[in-house]
C-alpha positions, 0 to 999 in steps of 0.5 A: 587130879584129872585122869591122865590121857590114854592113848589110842591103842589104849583107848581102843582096847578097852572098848574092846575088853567090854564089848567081850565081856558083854558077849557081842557078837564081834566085839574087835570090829564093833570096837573099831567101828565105834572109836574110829567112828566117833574120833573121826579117824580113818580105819587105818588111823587106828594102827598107824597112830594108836600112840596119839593122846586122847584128851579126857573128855573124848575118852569119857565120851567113848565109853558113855557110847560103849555103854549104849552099845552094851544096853544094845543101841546098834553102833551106827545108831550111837554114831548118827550115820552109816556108809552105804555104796560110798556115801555117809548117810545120816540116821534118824528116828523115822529112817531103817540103818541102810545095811549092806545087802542092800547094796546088791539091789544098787549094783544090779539096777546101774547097768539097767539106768545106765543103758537107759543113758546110751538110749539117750534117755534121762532116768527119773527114778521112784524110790518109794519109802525112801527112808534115808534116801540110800537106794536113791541117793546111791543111784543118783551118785552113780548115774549124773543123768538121772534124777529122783523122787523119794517118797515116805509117809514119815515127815521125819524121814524125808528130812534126813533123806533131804539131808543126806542128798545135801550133804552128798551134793545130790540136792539138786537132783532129789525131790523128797515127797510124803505119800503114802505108796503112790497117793501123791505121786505124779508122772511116769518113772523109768525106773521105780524101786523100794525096799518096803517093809517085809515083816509080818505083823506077828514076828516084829516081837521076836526080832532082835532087840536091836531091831525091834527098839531102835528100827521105826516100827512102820519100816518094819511092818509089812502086814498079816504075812509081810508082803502088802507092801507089793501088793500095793506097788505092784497093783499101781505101779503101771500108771506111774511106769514109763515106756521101758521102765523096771522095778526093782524091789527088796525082800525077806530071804523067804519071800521070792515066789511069793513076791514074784506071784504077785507081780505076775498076777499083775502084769511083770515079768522078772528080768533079774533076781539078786542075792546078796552077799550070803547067797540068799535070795534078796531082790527081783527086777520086773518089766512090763509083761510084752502087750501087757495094757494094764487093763 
């Protein structure tokens, strides 16, 4: 005979049960996450309908996912997509999973893309390295104005990026473009940021098996000490800065003087510096320096 169908509350407690028993760190929120996720239910569907059936092929699809969260496929990789500042944004092979500290960079350059806006200016972001797109895409949603180039060197990436901007209606206003750092970008830019690779060559080993089998290894690897990324981007970014244009740039808890050493040396001035939401150091916005030429 065929297994009769559980019911939610069911259902969720056993995702729970074996999450425990395989020492996850949260295993109630991962637990709901992952059912609420793959049911396609809203957070709060997971109180007011835990007496719902769940047909039988659900439930075994449910715990085929719980047992690639136990053998450590990160929950919103098995999902496929994670929210970033409002937007459901699809993952693949070639793209980092947005995480939510992240978001702190997004809130501290709004303000500086929407006075650009009262100037009457039109925003053209750079995001290099785009990835899934989420700092662009976050932007764009946030500020109609403005429009945006992601660039990645993955062919992959760019097509969940393009994606992700299609499924969030922002198609129009996003151009994907595969360059390595700036080889094929044309123009000039208001506003350039990236969250570019920041870890050192030597410590990918030991981070997490979460990150270290599931994040493409080109989205981690920022060279011998992690910061080459902004040694690029900070030594050719002033051809691609408009007039009053900012950079804005995520690192590593450890990197601000470094990072912020190497836009001085070529030319910047720190106009903000961004922590996240432990307090730790995160990110820096940069202008030009006043009569600062580039030569």
């Amino acid at each position: 005979m065929p297994e009769p169908d559980l019911v939610l509350d069911q259902v969720l407690a056993e995702v729970r049960g074996l999450f425990r028993e395989a020492h996850l760190d949260d295993p109630a929120l991962e637990a709901r996450i992952l059912v609420s996720g793959l049911l396609d239910l809203e957070p709060t569907a997971l109180i007011t309908r835990g007496r719902q059936a769940i047909p039988g092929e659900e439930i075994e699809r449910v715990r085929a996912a719980a047992m690639r969260r136990i053998a450590g496929e990160p929950v919103y990789r098995i999902l496929g997509w994670r929210e970033f500042y409002g937007l459901k944004l699809r993952l693949s092979k070639g793209t980092l999973e947005p995480r939510p500290d992240t978001e702190v960079l997004v809130d501290a350059l709004l303000p500086v893309l929407r006075e650009m806006v009262e100037q009457q200016r039109k925003p053209r972001i750079l995001d290099l390295g785009t990835g899934t797109g989420a700092i662009c895409l976050a932007l764009l949603h946030e500020c109609p104005d403005a429009n945006g180039v992601g660039t990645d060197i993955s062919e992959d990436a760019l097509a969940t990026a393009q994606a992700n901007a299609d499924l969030n209606r922002l198609g129009a206003r996003f151009e994907p473009l595969q360059s390595d750092w700036f080889s094929h970008v044309r123009g000039k830019f208001e506003l350039i940021v990236s969250n570019p690779p920041y870890i050192p060559t030597a410590d990918i080993a030991g981070l997490d098996r979460e990150v270290r089998e599931h994040d493409p290894v080109a989205a981690l690897d920022g060279g011998a000490d992690g910061l080459d990324p902004y040694r690029i981007i900070a030594n050719q970014a002033f051809e691609h800065l408009a007039d009053g244009g900012f950079i804005g740039v995520e690192f590593g808890w450890d990197q601000l003087a470094a990072v912020r050493t190497i836009f001085e040396g070529a030319g910047f001035v720190v106009r903000e510096a961004v922590q996240d939401y432990g307090g730790r150091d995160r990110g820096l916005i940069f202008g030009l320096k006043p009569g600062f030429s580039g030569e």
